[in-house]
C-alpha positions in Angstrom: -19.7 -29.5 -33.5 -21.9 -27.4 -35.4 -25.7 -27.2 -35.0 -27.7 -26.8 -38.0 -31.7 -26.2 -37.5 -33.6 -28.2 -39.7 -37.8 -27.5 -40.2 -40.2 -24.9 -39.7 -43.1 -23.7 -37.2 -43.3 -25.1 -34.0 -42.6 -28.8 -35.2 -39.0 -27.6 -35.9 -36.0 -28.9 -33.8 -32.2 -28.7 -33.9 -30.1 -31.6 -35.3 -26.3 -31.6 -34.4 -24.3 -32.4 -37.5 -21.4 -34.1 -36.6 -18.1 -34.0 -38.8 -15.9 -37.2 -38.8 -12.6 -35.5 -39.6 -9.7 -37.6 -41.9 -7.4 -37.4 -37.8 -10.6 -39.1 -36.4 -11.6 -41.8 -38.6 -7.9 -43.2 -38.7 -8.6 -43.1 -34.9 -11.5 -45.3 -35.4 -10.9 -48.8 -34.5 -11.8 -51.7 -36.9 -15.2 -52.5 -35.4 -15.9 -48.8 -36.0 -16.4 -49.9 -39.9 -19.5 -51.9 -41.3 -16.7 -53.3 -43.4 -13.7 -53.4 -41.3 -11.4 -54.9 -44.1 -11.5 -52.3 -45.8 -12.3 -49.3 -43.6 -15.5 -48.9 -45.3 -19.0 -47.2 -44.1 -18.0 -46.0 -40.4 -20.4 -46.5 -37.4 -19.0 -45.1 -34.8 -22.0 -43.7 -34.0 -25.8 -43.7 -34.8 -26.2 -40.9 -37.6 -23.2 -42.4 -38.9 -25.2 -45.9 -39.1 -27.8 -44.2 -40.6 -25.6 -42.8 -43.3 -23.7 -45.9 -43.8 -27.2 -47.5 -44.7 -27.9 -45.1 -47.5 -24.4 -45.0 -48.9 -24.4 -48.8 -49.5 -27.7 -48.8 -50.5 -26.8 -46.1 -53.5 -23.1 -47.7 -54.4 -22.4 -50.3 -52.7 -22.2 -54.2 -53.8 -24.8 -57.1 -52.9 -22.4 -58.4 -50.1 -21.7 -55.1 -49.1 -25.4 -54.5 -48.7 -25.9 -57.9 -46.9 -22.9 -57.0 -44.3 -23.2 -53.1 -44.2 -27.0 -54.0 -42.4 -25.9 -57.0 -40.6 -23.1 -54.6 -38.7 -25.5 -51.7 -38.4 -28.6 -54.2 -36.4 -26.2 -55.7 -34.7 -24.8 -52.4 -33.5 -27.9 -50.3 -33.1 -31.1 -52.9 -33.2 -33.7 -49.6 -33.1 -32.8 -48.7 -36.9 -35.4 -49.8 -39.2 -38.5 -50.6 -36.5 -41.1 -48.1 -36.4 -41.3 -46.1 -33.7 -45.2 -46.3 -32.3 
């Protein structure tokens, strides 16, 4: 993994970019994928989900909308709610 440090002054704070290599996403079981048909928009993990989100959202279909967020609140509920 690679760190990459993101921000500036004292607010700033690391974020671990993590690189989903062509070896590991065919490792990536169906119900890694938002659409697992197609092995479309993986999310394996949360940054991943997050990514998925705004992929879809720029190019993907209505129904790919509609089940690309379905998979991603069913996998990680915390997306989307405001943190207080």
């Amino acid at each position: 993994m690679k760190e990459v440090r993101v921000g500036f002054g004292a607010g700033f704070k690391p974020v671990v970019e993590k690189k989903l290599t062509t070896k590991k996403r065919k490792a990536l079981k169906k119900g890694s994928f938002a659409v697992p048909s197609e092995r479309k928009y993986p999310i394996h993990d949360i940054s991943h989900a997050r990514n998925a989100l705004s992929r879809v959202a720029a190019n993907g279909t209505p129904a790919e909308k509609k089940q690309v967020r379905a998979a991603v609140k069913a996998k990680y509920p915390s997306i989307g709610k405001e943190s207080k």
